[in-house]
C-alpha positions in Angstrom: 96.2 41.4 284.7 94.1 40.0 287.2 91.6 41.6 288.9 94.3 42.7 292.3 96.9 43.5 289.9 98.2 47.0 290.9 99.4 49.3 288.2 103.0 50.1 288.4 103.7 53.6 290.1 104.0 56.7 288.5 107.9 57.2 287.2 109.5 60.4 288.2 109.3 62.4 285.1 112.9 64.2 285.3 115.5 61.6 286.6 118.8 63.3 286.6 122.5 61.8 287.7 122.8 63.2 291.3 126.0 61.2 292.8 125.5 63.6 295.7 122.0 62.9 296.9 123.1 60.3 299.1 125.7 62.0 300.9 123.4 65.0 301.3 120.9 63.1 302.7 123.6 61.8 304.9 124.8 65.2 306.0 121.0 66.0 306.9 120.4 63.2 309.4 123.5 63.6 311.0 122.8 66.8 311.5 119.1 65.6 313.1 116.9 64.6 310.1 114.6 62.1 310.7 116.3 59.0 308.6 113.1 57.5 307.3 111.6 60.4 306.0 115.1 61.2 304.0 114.6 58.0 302.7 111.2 58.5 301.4 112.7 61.3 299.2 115.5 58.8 297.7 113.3 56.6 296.7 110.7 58.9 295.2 113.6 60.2 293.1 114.4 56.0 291.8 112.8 54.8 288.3 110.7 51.3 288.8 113.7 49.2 288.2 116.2 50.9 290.7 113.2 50.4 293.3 113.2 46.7 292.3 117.4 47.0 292.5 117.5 47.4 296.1 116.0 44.4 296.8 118.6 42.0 295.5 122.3 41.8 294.7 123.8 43.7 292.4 126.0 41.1 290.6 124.6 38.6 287.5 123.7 35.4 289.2 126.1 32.7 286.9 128.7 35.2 286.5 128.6 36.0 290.5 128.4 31.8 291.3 131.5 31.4 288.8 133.8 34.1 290.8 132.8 32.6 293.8 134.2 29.3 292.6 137.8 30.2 290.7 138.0 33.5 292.9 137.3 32.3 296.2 134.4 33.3 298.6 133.6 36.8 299.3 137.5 38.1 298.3 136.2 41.7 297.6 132.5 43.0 299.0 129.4 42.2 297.8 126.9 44.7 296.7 123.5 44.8 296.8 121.2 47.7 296.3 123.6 50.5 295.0 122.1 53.0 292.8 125.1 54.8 291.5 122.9 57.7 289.5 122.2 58.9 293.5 125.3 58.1 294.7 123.3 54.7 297.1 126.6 52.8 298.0 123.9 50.0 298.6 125.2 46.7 301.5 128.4 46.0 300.9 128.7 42.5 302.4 131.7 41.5 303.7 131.6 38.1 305.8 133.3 37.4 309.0 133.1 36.3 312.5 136.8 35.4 312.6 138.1 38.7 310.6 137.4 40.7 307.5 137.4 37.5 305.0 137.9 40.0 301.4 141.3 40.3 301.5 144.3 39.5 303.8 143.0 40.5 306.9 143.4 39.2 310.6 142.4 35.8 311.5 141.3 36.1 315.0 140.5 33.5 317.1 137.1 31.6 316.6 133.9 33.1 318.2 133.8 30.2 320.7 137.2 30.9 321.3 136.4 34.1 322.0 132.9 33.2 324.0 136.1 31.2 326.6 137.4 34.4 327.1 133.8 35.3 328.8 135.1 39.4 328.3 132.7 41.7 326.3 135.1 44.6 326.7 137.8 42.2 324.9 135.1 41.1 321.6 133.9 44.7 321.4 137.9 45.5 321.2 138.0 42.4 318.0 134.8 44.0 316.5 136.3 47.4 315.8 139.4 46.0 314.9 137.5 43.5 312.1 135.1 46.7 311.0 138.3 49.0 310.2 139.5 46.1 307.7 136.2 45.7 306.4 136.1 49.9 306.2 139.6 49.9 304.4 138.5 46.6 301.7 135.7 49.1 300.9 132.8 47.2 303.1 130.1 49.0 304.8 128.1 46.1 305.5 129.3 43.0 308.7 127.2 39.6 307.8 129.4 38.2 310.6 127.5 38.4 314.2 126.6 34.5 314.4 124.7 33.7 317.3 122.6 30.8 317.1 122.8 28.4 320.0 124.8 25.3 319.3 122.3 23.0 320.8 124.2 20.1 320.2 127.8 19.9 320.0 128.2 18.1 316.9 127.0 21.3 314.9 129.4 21.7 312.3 129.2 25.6 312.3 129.6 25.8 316.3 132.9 27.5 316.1 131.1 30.2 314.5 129.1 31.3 317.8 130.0 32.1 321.5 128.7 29.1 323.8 125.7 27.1 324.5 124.0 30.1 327.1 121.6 32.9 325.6 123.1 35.1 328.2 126.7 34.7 326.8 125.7 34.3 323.3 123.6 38.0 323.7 126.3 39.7 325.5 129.3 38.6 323.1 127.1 39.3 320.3 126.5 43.1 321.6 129.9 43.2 322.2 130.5 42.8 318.5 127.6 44.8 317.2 128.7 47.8 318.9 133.0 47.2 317.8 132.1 46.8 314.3 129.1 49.2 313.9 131.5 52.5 313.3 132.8 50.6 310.4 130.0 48.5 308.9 126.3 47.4 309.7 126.3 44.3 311.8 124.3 41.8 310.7 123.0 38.9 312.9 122.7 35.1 311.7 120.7 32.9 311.3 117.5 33.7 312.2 116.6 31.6 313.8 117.2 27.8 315.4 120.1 27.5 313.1 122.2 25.1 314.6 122.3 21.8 312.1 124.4 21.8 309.5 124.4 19.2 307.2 120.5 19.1 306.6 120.3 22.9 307.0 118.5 23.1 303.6 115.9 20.3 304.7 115.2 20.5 308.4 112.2 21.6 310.1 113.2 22.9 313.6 109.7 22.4 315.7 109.9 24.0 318.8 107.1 25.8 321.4 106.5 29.6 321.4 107.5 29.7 325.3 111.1 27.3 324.5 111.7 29.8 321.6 111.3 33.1 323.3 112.9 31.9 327.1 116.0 30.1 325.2 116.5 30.1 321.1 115.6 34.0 320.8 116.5 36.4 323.9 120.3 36.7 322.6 119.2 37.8 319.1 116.7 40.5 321.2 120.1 41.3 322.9 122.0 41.7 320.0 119.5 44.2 318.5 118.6 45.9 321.6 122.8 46.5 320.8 122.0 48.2 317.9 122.1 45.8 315.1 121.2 47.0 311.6 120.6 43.7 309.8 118.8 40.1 310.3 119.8 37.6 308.2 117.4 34.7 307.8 118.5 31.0 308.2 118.0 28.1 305.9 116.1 26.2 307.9 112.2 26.3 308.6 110.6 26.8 311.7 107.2 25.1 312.4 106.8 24.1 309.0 107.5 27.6 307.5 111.2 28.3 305.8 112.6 31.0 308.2 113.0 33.7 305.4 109.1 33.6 304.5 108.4 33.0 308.3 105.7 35.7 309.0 106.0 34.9 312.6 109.4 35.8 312.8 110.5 38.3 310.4 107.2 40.1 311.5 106.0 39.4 314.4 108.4 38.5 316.4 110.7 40.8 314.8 109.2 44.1 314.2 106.1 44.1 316.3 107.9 42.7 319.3 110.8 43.8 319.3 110.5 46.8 317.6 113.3 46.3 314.7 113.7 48.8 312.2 116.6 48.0 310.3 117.2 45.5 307.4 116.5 41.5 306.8 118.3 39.7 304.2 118.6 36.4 303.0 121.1 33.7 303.8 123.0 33.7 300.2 121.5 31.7 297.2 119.5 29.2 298.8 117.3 31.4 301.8 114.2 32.5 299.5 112.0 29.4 298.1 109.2 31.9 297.3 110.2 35.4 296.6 106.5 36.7 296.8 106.2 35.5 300.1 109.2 36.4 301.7 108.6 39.7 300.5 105.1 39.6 302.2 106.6 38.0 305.1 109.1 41.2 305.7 112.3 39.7 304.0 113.9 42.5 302.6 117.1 42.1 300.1 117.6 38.9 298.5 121.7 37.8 299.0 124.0 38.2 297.3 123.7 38.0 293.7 120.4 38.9 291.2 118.7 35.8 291.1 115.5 35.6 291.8 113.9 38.6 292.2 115.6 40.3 289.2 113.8 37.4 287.3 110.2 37.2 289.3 109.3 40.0 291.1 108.4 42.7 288.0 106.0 40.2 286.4 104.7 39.5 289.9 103.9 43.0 290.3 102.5 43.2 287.3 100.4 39.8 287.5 99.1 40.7 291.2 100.7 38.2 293.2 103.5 40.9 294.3 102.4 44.4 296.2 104.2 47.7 295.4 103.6 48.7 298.7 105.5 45.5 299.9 108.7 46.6 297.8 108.6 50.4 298.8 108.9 49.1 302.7 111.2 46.9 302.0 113.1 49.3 300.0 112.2 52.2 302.6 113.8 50.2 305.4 117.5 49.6 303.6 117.8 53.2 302.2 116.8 54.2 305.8 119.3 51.6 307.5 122.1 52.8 305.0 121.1 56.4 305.9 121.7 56.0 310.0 125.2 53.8 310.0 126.8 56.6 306.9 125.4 59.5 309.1 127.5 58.1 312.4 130.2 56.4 310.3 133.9 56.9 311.8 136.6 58.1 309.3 138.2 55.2 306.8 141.8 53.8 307.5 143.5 52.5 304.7 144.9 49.3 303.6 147.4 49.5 305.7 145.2 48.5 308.6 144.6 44.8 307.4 146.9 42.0 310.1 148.6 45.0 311.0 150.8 44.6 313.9 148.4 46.6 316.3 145.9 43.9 315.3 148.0 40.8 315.5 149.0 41.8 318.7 145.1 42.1 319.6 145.1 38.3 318.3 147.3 37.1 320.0 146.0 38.8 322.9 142.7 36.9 322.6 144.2 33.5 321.5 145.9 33.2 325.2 143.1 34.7 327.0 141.0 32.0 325.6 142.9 29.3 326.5 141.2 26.9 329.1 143.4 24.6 331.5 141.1 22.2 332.9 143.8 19.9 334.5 147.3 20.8 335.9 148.2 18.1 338.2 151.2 17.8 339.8 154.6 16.1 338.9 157.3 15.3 340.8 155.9 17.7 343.8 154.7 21.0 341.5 151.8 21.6 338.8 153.1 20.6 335.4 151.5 24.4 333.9 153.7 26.6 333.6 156.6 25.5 332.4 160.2 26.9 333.3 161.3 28.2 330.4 165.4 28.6 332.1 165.3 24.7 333.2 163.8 23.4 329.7 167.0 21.8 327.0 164.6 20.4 325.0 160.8 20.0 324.1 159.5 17.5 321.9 156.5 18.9 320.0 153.6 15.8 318.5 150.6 15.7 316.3 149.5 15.8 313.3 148.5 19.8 314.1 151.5 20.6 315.9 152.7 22.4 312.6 149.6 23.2 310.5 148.1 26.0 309.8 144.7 25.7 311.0 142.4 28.8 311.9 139.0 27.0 311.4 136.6 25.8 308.5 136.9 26.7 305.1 133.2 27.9 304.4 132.0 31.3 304.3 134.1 32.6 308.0 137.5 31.8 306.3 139.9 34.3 306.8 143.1 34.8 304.6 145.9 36.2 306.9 148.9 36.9 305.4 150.7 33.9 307.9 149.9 31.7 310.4 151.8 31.1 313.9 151.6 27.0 314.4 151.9 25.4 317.8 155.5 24.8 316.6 156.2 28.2 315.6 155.7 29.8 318.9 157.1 27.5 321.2 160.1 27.7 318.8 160.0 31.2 318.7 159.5 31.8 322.8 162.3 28.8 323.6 165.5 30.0 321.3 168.0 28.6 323.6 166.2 24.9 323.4 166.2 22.4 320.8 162.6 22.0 320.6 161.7 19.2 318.4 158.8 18.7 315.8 157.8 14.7 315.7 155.8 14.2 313.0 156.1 10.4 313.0 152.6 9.2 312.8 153.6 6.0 315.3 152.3 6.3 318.8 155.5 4.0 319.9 157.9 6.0 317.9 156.7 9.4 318.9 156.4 8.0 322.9 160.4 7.5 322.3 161.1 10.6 321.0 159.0 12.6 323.7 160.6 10.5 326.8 163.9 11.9 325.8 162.5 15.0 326.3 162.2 17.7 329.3 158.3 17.8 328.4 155.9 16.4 325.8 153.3 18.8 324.0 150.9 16.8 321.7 148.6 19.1 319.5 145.5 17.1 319.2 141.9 17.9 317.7 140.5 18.7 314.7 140.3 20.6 311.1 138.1 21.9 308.3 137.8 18.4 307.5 136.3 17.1 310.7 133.6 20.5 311.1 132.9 23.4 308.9 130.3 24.8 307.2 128.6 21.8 304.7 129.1 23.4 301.4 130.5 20.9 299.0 129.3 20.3 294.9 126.2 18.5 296.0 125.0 21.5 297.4 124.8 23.5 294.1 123.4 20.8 292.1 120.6 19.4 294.4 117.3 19.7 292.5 115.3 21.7 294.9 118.4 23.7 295.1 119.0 24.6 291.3 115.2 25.3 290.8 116.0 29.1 292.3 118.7 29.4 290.1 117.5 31.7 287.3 117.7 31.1 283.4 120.5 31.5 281.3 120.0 34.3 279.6 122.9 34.2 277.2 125.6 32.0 275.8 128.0 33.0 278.4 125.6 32.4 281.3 124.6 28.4 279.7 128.6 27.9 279.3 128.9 29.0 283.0 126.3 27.2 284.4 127.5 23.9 282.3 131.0 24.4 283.7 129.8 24.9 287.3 127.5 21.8 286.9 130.4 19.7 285.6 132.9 21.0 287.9 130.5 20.6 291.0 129.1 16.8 290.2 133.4 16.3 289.6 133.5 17.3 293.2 134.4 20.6 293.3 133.4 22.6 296.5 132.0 25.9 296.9 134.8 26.7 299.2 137.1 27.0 295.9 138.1 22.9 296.4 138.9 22.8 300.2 136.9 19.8 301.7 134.6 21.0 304.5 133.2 18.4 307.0 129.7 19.6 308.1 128.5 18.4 311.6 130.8 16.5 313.3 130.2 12.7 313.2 131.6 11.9 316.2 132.4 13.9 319.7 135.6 12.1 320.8 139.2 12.8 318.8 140.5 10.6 316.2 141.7 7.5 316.8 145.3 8.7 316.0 145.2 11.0 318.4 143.8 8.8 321.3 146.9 6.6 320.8 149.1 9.3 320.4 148.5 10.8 323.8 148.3 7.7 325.9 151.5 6.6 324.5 153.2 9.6 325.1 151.6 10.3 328.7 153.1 6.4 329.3 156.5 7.4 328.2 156.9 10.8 329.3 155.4 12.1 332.7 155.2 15.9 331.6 152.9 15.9 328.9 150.7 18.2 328.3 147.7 18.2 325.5 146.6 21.0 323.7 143.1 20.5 321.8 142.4 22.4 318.5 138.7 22.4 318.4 135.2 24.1 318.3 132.9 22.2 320.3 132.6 19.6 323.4 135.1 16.7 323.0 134.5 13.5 325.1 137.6 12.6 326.5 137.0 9.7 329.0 139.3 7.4 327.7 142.5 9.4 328.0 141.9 12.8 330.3 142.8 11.7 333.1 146.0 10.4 332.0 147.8 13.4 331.4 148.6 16.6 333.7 148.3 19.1 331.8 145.4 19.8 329.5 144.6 23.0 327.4 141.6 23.8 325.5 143.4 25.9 322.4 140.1 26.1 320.1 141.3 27.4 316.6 143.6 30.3 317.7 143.6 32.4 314.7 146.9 33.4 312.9 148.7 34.1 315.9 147.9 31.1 317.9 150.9 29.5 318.4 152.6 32.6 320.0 149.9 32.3 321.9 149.9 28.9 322.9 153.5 29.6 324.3 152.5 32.2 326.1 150.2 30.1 327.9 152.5 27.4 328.7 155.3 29.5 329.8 153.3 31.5 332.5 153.6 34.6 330.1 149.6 35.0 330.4 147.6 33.3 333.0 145.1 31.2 331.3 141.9 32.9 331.7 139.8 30.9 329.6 136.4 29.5 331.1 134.5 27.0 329.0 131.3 28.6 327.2 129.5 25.0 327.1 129.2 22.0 329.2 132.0 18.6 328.3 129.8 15.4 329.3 131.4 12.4 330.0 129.2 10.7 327.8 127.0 11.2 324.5 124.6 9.2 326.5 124.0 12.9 328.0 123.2 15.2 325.2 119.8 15.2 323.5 119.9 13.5 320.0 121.1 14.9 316.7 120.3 13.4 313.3 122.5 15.3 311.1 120.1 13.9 308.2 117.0 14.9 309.5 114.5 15.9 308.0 112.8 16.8 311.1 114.0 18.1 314.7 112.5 19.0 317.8 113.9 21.6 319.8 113.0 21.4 323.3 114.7 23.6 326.3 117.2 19.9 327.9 120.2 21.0 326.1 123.7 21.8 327.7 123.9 22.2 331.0 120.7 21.9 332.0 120.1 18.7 330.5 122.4 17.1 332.4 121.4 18.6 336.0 118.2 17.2 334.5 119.6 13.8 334.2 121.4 14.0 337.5 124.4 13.5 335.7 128.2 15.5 337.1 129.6 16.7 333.5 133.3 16.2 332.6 134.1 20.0 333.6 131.3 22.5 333.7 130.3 25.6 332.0 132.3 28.0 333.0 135.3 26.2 334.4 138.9 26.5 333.7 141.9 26.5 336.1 144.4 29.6 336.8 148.4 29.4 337.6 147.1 31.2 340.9 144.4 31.4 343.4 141.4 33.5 343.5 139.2 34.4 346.6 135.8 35.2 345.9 133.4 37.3 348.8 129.9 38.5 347.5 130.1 42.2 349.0 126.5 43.3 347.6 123.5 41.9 346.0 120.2 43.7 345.3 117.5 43.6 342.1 115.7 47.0 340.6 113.0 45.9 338.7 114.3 43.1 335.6 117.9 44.0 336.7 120.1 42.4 339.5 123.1 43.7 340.1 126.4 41.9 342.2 129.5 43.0 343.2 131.6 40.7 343.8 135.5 41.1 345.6 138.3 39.1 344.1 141.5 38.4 346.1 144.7 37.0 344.1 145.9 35.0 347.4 149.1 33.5 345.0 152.0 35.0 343.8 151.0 35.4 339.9 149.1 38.3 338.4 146.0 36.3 337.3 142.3 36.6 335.7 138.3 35.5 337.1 135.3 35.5 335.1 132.5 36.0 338.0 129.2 34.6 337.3 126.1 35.1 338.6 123.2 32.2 338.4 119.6 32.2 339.4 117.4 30.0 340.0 114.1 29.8 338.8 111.0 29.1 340.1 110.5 25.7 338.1 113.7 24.9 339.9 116.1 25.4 336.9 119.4 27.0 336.7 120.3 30.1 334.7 122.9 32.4 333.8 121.8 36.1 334.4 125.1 38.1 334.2 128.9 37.9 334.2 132.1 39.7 334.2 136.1 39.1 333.6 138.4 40.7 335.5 142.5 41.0 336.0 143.6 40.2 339.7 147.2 41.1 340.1 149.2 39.5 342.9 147.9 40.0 346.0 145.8 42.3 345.3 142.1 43.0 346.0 139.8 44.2 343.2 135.5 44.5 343.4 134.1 43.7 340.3 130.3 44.8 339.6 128.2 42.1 337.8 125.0 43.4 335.7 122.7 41.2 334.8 118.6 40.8 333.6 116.0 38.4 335.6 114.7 37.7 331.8 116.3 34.7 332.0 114.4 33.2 335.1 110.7 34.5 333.4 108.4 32.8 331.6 107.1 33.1 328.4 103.2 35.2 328.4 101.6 34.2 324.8 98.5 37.0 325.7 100.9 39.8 327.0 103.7 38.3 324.3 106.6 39.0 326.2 108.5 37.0 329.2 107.2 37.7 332.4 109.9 38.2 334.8 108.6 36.3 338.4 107.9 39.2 341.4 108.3 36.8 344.1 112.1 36.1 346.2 114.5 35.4 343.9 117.9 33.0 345.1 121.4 33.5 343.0 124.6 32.2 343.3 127.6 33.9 343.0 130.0 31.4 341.7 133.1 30.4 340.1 131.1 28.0 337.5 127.7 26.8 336.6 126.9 24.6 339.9 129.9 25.7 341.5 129.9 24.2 345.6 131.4 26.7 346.8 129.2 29.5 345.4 128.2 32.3 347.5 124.2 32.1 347.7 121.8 34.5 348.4 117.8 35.3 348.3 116.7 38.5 346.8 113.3 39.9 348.1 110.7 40.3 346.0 110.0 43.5 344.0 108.8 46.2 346.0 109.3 44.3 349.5 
């Protein structure tokens, strides 16, 4: 022992089975004991190894890795830290953001999906709907609140977030913390600068205290300030420090800023290089399986390199986060509530308010959108996707619902009295002769699991620096096992059970195919209208402006192709506004090496990179078209301290029911643009309603390293009501400054 070895602490001399000491703990901080201090007394009653037990999974490493690979990902919950003698349920990780992914839950719409719909009331909705399955499929635990900011479009994982603004990325992310936290613990991810796929195991992110607290962190800080009960750290490193040993972030930043109290975990398998100093650091529970604390961390105790005192507040902090979501935990439902109709209904919902039409020209005198479901005979229905199932990537967000609605499915389903005709013939010249016998043409164009996805193929398990945290065999089993996986894995085998997953995308503009697709059809057949199946940005310069109708239809979920009828019919107005900028070029985003080994985040991404370049985008944040129009008059304006609140009044001068997402800008004093606050809201027909926006001048501060907070500016502050990001017609007005 060396001379700072500590002695291990005294055992509790009588430890009897007391199943009920959790849920009498429970009962006393619901009924107004402080949760920390009920804590305390758990874990004085726990033996040395159940104290080490909470800080890791609860399944053997190879035979967890080996489920994971003939079972599937994540099909029932994962636990980690349950003591069973004292009745500690422990997390019980269930993964999301699409749905519940153990069992056969719903497959909602994408979170970027989602982030179009620009409606917080509409995600918190999702999130208690996803955190009753997770209730029912015996979950208590949400690892599926992903907000990092996709500063590049080619992120593989983008679909897996809300948009390229901090302000909409926090506020959807709140939304979802407070839906799902009845059911289960939401947990953000990654933490932090996540937003690389392909080298997420390798990357150094470099980045400036004041670019990471105005832009890469205020939406976790939002999500938190929510009520979030769990960090999970990212793969990556962060100024030359893996983010889950990053002091500065799981402590600093973290606790002493921000004040967090709940629990940090791991990203799974591969998000502790050095167990020690992630513990030091403020990492919590290692995820999901015992690996390698159940093998380190007791001889590091006993060597001195590893502090009691470390594992108690670690401990302290997930008995004590268990302790406050049980005590306000709603009632479960049963099984019964997984894709039940109530739910698919809800996805459906979503799926059409997420739609974005960015054009709707006119042909032969009127808009192409909607169409006229009593004057169409036939419909002729192209792409590749037009009848796949295809709800997103296959990594640790897939969802298993019990069916899913295709493009063809729906418009089949909503046009019984047409013939409407599926052409799957691959031939742009074919399929053009097809479609101009048709009333209209809808080509389903974009992208699959293939194309952008989480980056977990064989290689993964088997790199070096990878398998070096794997622990020991400790048996025969556990060698045969790892020799299978090994085998399997360097065969090709995928962590995803076999599904091939594409990582970052490797180029922004569609397929090939699908370019000549379209402009064939748009040639033959003057009503065509595109829908695009995707995640992120797609440069569309060479076709766009060829057709009339175009639809951003992200990946819809399970009910998407109701949906997508619904849309195209006039059944929902499309009320979809784009959560990120669409260049017109990759000339206008900042670079992305999806190999790197280093990357420099700086604050020209999105939006503001182009108004930096003095560029016009293909359609801005924010856009997307309605079937009517929308007046907009700014009624009031006024600030109180970090807040500013608008209300804005929205006249439906057309003849449709219809839907506006008012935004609110400001402008900063370096001259920049920024979202401060935003709100979606139903117009019917003619009618009138005033919408109040909220919103926080954090955005527009600056970053104070002495004060370590973002100092909000005192002086006059100018914001635009508008429409979109840059919008011309955007109702503008100075605020005084504080106090004047």
């Amino acid at each position: 022992m060396t001379d700072d070895a500590q002695p291990l602490p005294a055992r509790p001399t009588d430890l009897p089975d007391d199943p009920g000491a959790f849920e009498a703990a429970v009962a006393r901080v619901r009924a107004g004991a402080d949760p920390v201090a009920e804590a305390r007394a758990l874990y004085a009653a726990l033996d040395d190894s159940e104290r080490l037990g909470l800080l890791d999974g609860d399944i053997p490493f190879w035979r967890g890795m080996r489920s994971m690979l003939t079972e599937g990902y994540n099909v029932r919950p994962y636990p980690m830290g349950a003591v069973p003698r004292l009745g500690i349920p422990g997390l019980l990780f269930v993964d999301g953001p699409r749905g519940c992914v153990s069992g056969h839950g719903t497959a909602f719409p994408v979170s970027m999906a989602r982030g179009a719909t620009w409606d917080v009331a509409l995600e918190e909705r999702v999130g208690r709907a996803i955190g009753a399955e997770i209730h029912a499929q015996g979950g208590n635990f949400f690892g599926g609140v992903c907000i990092n900011l996709p500063r590049h479009p080619a992120w593989g994982r983008a679909q897996e977030t809300y948009g390229e603004d901090p302000v909409l990325l926090g506020e959807m992310g709140a939304a979802l913390v407070r839906g799902t936290a009845p059911h289960a613990m939401p947990c953000v991810k990654h933490y932090a600068l996540n937003s690389m796929e392909n080298a997420r195991f390798t990357v150094d992110v470099q980045v400036d205290e004041a670019t990471l607290h105005e832009l890469f962190l205020p939406h976790f800080r939002r999500a938190i300030e929510a009520g979030a009960a769990a960090v999970m750290s990212a793969y990556n490193s962060v100024n030359g420090e893996w983010a889950g040993q990053n002091p500065y972030l799981l402590t600093q930043v973290l606790r002493e800023d921000w004040g967090f109290e709940g629990t940090v975990i791991t990203d799974f398998m591969w998000g502790m290089r050095d167990g020690t100093a992630a513990l030091r650091a403020g990492l919590d529970v290692e995820a999901p399986f015992a690996q390698q604390r159940a093998t380190h961390l007791a001889a590091d105790i006993a060597a001195g390199r590893a502090s009691w005192a470390d594992v108690e507040r670690a401990g302290l902090r997930t008995l004590a986060t268990q302790l406050r979501h049980h005590a306000a935990r709603a009632d479960a439902p049963d099984a019964s509530v997984l894709a039940c109709p109530e739910h698919r209904a809800l996805a459906r919902e979503v799926a059409a308010r997420a739609m974005v039409l960015l054009r709707n020209e006119p042909v032969a005198g009127e808009p192409v959108l909607p169409l006229d479901a009593g004057r169409l005979t036939r419909v002729a229905v192209l792409g590749r996707l037009a009848d796949l199932p295809n709800t997103g990537d296959h990594g640790s967000s897939d969802v298993h619902p019990p069916e899913v609605v295709t493009a063809l499915a729906g418009l089949r389903a909503a046009l019984p009295d047409a013939v409407v005709e599926h052409v799957a013939d691959a031939d742009p010249a074919a399929a053009a002769a097809r479609a101009a016998a048709a009333d209209v043409a809808v080509v389903v164009v974009g992208y699959t699991a293939e194309d952008e996805g989480e980056f977990v193929d064989g290689d993964v398990l088997t790199r070096p620096e990878l398998a070096g945290l794997y622990p020991e065999p400790v048996d025969d089993e556990e060698r045969a096992i790892r020799d299978e996986l090994f085998d399997a894995t360097s065969a090709g085998l995928s962590l995803a059970a076999g599904e091939t997953v594409g990582g970052d995308r490797a180029d922004l503009h569609l397929p090939a195919e699908d370019v000549a697709l379209v402009r064939a059809v748009a040639a033959a057949q003057p009503r065509t209208v595109v829908a695009v199946v995707t995640a992120g940005a797609v440069l569309m310069e060479e076709w766009r402006h060829e057709v009339p109708g175009l639809v951003m239809m992200w990946y819809a979920g399970m009910e998407g192709g109701h949906a997508l009828a619904d849309v195209l019919l006039g059944r929902v107005d499309p009320g979809g506004r784009l959560p990120f900028v669409v260049p017109t070029s990759a000339d206008h985003l900042p670079p992305f090496d999806r190999d790197a080994t280093v990357a420099v985040y700086d604050r020209w991404f999105g939006a503001r990179h182009l108004e930096r370049l003095g560029v016009e985008p293909a359609y801005p944040l924010g856009f997307g078209l309605s079937y009517t129009t929308i007046a907009t008059e700014l009624v009031e304006a006024r600030r109180d301290g970090e807040e500013v609140r608008v209300v804005a009044r929205l006249t439906n001068t057309g003849d449709r029911d219809g839907r506006h997402v008012a935004q609110v800008y400001g402008i900063a004093p370096s001259g920049e643009r920024h979202l401060l606050g935003f709100a979606a809201a139903a117009v019917p027909a003619g009618a009138a309603v005033d919408v109040v926006v909220t919103g926080s001048l954090r955005p527009l501060g600056t970053w104070d390293a002495g004060r370590r907070r973002v100092v909000v500016p005192d002086g006059e502050v100018v914001v635009e009501l508008a429409a979109h990001r840059g919008d011309p017609a955007a109702a503008v007005v100075t605020l005084p400054a504080e106090g004047a």
